[in-house]
N, C-alpha and C positions, 0 to 999 in steps of 0.2 A: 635505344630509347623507344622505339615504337613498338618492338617487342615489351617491354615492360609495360606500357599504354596498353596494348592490346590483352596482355595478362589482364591489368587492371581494369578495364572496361566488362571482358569477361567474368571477372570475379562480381563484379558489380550487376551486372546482368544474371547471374548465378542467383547470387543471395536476393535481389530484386524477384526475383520470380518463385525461390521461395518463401519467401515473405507473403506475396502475393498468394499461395497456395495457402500457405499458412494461416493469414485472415480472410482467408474462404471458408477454410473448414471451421473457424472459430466462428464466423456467421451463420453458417449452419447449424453449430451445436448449439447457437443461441437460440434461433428460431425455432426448431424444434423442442427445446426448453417453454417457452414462451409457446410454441403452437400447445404443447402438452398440460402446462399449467390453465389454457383458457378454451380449451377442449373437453368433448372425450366423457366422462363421468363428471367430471367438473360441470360442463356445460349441461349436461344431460340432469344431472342434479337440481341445479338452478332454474333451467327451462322447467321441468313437471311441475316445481312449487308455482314459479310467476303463471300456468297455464292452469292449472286450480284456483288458483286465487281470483285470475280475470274468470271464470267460469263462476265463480262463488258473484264475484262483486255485480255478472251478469245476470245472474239467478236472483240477486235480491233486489235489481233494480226494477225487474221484469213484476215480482212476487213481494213485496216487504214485507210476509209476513211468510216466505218463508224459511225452514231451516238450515242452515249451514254447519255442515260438520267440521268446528273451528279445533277441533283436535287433531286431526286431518292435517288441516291446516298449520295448525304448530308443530305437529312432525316435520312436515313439507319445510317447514320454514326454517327448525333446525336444521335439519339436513344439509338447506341450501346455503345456511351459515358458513357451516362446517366446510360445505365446499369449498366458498370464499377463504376462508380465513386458508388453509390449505395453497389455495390457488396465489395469494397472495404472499404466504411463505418462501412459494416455488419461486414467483414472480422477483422478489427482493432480497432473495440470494446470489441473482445474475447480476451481470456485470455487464451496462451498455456496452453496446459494442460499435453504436454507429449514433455521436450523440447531437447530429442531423437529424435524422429521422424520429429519433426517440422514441423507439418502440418500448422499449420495458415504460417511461415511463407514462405513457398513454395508455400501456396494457393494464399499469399499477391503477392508473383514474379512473380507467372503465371498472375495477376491481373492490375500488373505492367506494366510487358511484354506489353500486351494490351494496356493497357493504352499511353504506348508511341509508339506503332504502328498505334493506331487512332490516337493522334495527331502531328506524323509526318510523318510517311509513307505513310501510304493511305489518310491521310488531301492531302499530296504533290501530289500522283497519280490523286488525282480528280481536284486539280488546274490544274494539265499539262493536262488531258482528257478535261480538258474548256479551257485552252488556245489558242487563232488562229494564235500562235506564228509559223512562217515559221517550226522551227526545234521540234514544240511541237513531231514528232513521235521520234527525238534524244534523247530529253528530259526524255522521259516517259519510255524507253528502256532503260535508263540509271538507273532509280527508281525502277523500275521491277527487273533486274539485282542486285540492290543495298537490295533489300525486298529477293529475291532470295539468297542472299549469308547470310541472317540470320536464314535461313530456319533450318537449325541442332540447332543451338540455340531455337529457338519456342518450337521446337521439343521437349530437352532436359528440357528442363522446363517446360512443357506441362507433361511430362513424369516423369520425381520428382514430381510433386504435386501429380499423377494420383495413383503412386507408394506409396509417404507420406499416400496418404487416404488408399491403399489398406493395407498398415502395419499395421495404426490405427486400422481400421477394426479389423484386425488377432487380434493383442495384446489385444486386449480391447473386442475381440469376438461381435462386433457388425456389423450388416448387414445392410447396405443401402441401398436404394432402385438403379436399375440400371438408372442410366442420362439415356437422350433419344439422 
């Protein structure tokens, strides 16, 4: 009897530790999923347009009469679509893996977030920056102000996904390389 217990005990410690092994390595291939989709070109993409546009919106705050190269800008803006949308592909392909922490889906809201600040905030900012509408600097002061009162929002969701990763990380003792 205690030989068969001890079998069984063993066997059970066996498969327990590869199991264990097992949803290690499966948390790694997720994070690095997830590090790769909100990284990298993606991120790089995203950062030049949002970094022209605050350069733009700082230039005409400074200047209202002067000019903004808003084609520029709608390159930049597609581009940083493209990323998203891309990024988000990656992103909702995976499969949680730890639905504690919920990293994909705090990754997907940060991804979100974006997603509808390109296509309505700053899409809208670059129409009013091309408009020759008499009151295009009311306009646009209005949008700035209205992008401005979202700003703790950004922030806070920016900040849970940034958080989601650094927990995974702990829990799961895996290191990822630092974004740039």
């Amino acid at each position: 009897m205690l030989k068969y217990f001890s079998i069984l005990l063993f066997s059970t410690l066996v498969l327990f530790s590869c199991r264990q092994k097992a949803d290690q390595e499966k948390a790694t291939l997720f994070a690095m999923h997830i590090h790769k989709a909100t990284t990298g070109v993606t991120k790089a993409t995203q950062q030049a347009f949002v970094d022209t546009m605050t350069l733009a919106l700082k230039t005409i705050q400074q200047d209202r009469t002067a000019t903004i190269d808003t084609k520029a800008l709608r390159v930049l803006l597609n581009k940083a679509q493209e990323a998203n949308r891309k990024s988000f592909t990656e992103l909702n392909s995976l499969t949680e893996v730890d639905n504690t922490i919920n990293l994909k889906e705090k990754a997907l809201a940060e991804n979100e977030m974006f997603r509808s600040l390109y296509e309505h905030e700053f899409n809208s900012i670059i129409d009013a920056l091309e408009s020759k509408a008499p009151d295009k600097m009311t306009i646009l002061d209005h949008l700035i102000a209205a992008f401005s009162a979202k700003e703790d929002t950004i922030r806070t969701t920016q900040r849970n996904a940034k958080e989601a990763g650094y927990d995974f990380e702990k829990k799961y003792d895996i290191k990822m390389p630092e974004s740039e």
